[in-house]
Every structure is written in structure tokens, then in C-alpha cells.
N, C-alpha and C positions, 0 to 999 in steps of 0.2 A: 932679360935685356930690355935696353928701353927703346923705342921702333925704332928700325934704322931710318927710317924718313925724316926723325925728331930733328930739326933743327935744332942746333944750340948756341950761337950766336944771336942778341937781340938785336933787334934795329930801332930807331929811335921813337918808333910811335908805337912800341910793344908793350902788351897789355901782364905778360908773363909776370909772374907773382900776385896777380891782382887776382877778385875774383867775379865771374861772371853771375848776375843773380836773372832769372830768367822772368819775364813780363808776366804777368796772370795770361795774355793770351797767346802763351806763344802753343803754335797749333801742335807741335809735336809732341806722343805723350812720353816719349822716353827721357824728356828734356822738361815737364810739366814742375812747375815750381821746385828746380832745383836752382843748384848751390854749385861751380865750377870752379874749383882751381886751376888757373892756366900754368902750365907747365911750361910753354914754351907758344910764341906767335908771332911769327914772322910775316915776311913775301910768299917764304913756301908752303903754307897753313899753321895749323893751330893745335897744338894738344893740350887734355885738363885733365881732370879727375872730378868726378861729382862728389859732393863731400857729404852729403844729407839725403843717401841710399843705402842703409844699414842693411846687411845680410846675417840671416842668425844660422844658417846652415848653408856650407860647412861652417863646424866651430873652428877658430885658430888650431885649436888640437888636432883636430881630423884632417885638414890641410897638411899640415906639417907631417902627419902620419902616412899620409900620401903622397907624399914628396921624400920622405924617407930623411926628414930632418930632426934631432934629437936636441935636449935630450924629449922624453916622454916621462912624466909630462913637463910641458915647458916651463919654465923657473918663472915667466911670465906671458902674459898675451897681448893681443892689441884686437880692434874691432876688427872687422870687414865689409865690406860697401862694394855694391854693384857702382865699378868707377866711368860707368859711361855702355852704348852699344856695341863698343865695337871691341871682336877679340877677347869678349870675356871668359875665355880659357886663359888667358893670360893675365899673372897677379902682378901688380906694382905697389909697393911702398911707398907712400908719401909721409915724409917724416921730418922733426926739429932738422937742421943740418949741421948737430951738435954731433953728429956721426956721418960719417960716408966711409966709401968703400968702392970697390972695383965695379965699373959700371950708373956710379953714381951722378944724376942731373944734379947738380948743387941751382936752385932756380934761385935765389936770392941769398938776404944773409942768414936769413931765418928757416927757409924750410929747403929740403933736396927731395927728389925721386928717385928711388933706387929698386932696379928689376931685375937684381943677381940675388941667389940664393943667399949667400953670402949675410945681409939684412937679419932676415929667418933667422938663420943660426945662431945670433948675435941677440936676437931678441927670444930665442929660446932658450939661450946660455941665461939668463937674467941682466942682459946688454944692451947693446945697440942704442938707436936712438931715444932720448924720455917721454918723445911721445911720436904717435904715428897711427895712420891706416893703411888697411893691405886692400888694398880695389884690386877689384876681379872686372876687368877691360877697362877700355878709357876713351874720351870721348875726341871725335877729332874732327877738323875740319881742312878741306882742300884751299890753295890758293886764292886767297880775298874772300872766298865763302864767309867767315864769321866777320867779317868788315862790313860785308853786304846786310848782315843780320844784324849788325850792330846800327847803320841806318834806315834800317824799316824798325827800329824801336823793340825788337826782339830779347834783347836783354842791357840790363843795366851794369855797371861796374862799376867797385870798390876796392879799398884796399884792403889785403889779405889779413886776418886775426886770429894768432895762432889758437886762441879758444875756438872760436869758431870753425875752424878745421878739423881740429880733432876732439873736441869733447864728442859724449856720447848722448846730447839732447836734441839728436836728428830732428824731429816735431815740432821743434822752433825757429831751425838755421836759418829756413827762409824768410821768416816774419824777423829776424835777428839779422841777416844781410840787410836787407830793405831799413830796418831801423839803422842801420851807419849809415843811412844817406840822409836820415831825419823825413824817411818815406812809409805814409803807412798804408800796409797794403789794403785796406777796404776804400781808399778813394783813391784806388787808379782804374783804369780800363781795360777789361778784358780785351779788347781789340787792340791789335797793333799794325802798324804802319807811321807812315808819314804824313806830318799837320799840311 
């Protein structure tokens, strides 16, 4: 399921579908040169998916083998990415939004969230979406918290590239975010704050 707290209504200064790219010095390291998909960022906070944290264990197989979803083995897979700190017993789907289903964030025109089994099965049939990642937690912020970070220079924002989402060349994404803005990353500053 996708948290009950997720807002899903945007308001007009919302960053949702865009993606977050994180400053060389932003001090946290669970957040150190990643890559966010914002899911959803309101009044009431903020949820994303890190897109450029690959997990190679569990395999898609052994997930599914765990959860008791068939068939075995599956007709196809898709990666896996630790999708942020928080709650990483719980998997989400971020995928094309050329499929949905019961439970599904449609975030724009192009890509949806989806945190029902349902996804799994679809993509273990040889279905579901044509492209997607299954994050395991996802990253979140309270009330104006990433608004706050957004004016201390803490991260940068872009628009979202469905290559860049889902291919599997994690080791670039960042240097590859920062290049949509025509920014390269050896002459910025590790320090952030306000000029």
C-alpha cells in the first residue's frame, strides 16, 4: 500500500514528478549523491524514491519467492533499489504509468507508484508495466522540511527522464541528473547553505 499519510492532491508550487538531485555537500549520508523521485509534495510533506541505489540481494526471484508470488520463475524481472530510509521492509513500484492497478499513485503522465501486490504478479506473469523499479522503503519528508532544504541549497531539481529512472547505469544517474541542468559536478561546492 502506498502510506497512508501520502498526500495525493498537488498544489501549485509542487515538485511531484520532478526529480530531486542532492548537492555534493549535503551532510546526510543516506541521501549522499542521490537521485529522488518525488512521488508526491505538498503542505503535508514530501515522498520520493531514490532512483540510483541498486540492491542485488534479494534477487527479484527470491522476493517474489517470499511473498509467495508466482509464477517461479518469473516470465520477467525488474531491478531493486534501497528507495530511501524509511520503512525499508516495505517494497514500492515505481513504474511507466502504461499500467496501473488497485492501489496505484498515477504521479504524472508518464510514470505511477504502485504498493499492491497485484504490480508483482503482473510483472511475474510477463506483464505489467514496460519498465519499472521495486524500492525497498522510501524516502520522506514532514511539513515544509524539504522546502526548508530546498532553501539552504541542499538539493537541486529537474525534470523527471524516464531513462533516467529506470535504466540499470546507477554509477552515472547523478553525474547524468546534474547534466540536465547543463551543471557539472566538479565545479560546484561541497558546502551548502545560503549566499
Amino acid at each position: 500500500m502506498i502510506p497512508d499519510h501520502l498526500p495525493t492532491t498537488r498544489s501549485e508550487t509542487s515538485l511531484a514528478g520532478q526529480i530531486l538531485i542532492a548537492m555534493p555537500g549535503l551532510p546526510d549520508p543516506e541521501f549522499s549523491h542521490s537521485v529522488v523521485y518525488l512521488c508526491s509534495h505538498t503542505n503535508d510533506g514530501a515522498m520520493g524514491i531514490i532512483v540510483n541505489r541498486p540492491l542485488n540481494e534479494p534477487s527479484f526471484a527470491d522476493l517474489l519467492g517470499h511473498l509467495a508470488v508466482g509464477p517461479m520463475p518469473p516470465a520477467r524481472a525488474i531491478g531493486l533499489c534501497k528507495g530511501g530510509p524509511v520503512d525499508n521492509s516495505r517494497g514500492f513500484v515505481l513504474h511507466t504509468a502504461d499500467w496501473t492497478g488497485d492501489g496505484s499513485l498515477r504521479v504524472d503522465d508518464e510514470v505511477a507508484l504502485t504498493a499492491s501486490l497485484d504490480v508483482l504478479k503482473a510483472i511475474a506473469d510477463g506483464g505489467g508495466p514496460k519498465q519499472g523499479i521495486l524500492a525497498l522503503g522510501y524516502a520522506n519528508w514532514g511539513p515544509g522540511q524539504l522546502d526548508s532544504e530546498m532553501k539552504q541549497n541542499s538539493w537541486l531539481t529537474a525534470s523527471a527522464d524516464i531513462k533516467l529512472l529506470f535504466d540499470a547505469d546507477h554509477p552515472s544517474k547523478w553525474a547524468r541528473a546534474m547534466a540536465r541542468l547543463n551543471i557539472s559536478p566538479g565545479r560546484l561546492s561541497s558546502q551548502s547553505g545560503r549566499a
